[in-house]
C-alpha positions in Angstrom: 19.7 -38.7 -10.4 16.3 -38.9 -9.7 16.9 -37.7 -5.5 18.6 -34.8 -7.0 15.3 -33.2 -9.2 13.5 -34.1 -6.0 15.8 -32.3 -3.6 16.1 -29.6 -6.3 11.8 -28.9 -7.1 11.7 -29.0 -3.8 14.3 -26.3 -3.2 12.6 -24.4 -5.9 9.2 -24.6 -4.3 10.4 -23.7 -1.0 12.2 -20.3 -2.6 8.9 -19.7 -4.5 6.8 -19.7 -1.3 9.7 -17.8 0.4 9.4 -14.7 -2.0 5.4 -15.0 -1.6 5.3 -14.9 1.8 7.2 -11.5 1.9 4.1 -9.7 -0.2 1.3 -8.7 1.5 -1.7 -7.0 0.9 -4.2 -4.6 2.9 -7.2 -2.7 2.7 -6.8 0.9 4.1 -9.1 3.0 5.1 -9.3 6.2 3.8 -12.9 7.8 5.4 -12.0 11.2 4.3 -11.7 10.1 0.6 -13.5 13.1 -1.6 -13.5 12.7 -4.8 -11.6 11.3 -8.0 -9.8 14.9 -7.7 -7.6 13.6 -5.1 -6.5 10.2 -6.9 -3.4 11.5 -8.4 -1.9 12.9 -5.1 -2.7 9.1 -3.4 -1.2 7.7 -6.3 2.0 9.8 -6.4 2.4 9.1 -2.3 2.0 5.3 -2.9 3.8 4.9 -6.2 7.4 6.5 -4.2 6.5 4.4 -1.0 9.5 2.3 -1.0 8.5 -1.3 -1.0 4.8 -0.6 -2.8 4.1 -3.2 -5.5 0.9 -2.1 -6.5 -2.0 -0.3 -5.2 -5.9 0.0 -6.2 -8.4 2.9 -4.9 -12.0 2.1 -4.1 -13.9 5.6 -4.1 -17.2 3.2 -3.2 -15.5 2.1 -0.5 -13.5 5.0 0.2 -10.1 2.7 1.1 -6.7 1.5 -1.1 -5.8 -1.8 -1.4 -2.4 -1.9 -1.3 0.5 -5.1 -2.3 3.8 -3.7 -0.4 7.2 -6.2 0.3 7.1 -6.9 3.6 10.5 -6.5 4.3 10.8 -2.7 2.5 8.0 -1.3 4.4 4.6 -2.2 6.5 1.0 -0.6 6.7 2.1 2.3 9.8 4.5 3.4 7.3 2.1 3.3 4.1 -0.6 5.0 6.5 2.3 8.0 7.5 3.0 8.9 4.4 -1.2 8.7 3.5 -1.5 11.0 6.6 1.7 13.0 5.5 0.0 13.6 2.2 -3.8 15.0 3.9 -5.5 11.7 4.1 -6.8 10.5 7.2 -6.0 7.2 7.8 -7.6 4.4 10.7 -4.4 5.1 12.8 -3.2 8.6 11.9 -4.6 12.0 11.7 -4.1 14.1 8.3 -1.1 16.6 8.7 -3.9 19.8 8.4 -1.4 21.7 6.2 -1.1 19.1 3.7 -5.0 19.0 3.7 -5.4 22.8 3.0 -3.3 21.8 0.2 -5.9 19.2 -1.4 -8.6 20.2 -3.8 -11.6 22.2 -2.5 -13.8 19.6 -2.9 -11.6 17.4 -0.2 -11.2 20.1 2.7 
């Protein structure tokens, strides 16, 4: 009885650090960030990123930090749909129609 709870919480812990391990979390860049005008199209672009948990802009620092499932999506593909969107990113240019499409103050 007792071997089994042992096999068993240790079957458990294993699953819980197996569903950890497939969260990850990164800081991007974003060193054209404007202004707070521009939050809502960042938040629309990472709130229908598949596999985004949860996001948090830094204007200070003028990056996202960004929880995504590892096995739904990864940073290039956050960072393309950023770009996508008019936000430069460290690895991809903003798409320069999208831009002409953010608020003056971001152009």
């Amino acid at each position: 009885m007792m071997k089994k709870m042992f096999v068993l919480c240790l079957l458990s812990l294993i699953g819980a650090v197996g569903v950890m391990a497939q969260e990850k979390t990164v800081q991007i860049s974003l060193p054209k960030y404007c202004c707070s005008e521009s939050d809502p199209i960042i938040e629309k672009v990472l709130a229908y990123e598949k596999g985004v948990e949860s996001f948090q802009l830094n204007p200070i620092t003028k990056s996202v930090l960004v929880t995504f499932k590892t096995k739904k999506t990864n940073q290039e593909k956050i960072e393309k749909a950023l770009a996508k969107a008019g936000f430069e990113t460290p690895n991809f240019k903003a798409n320069e129609r999208a831009v002409s499409k953010l608020p003056n103050c971001c152009k």
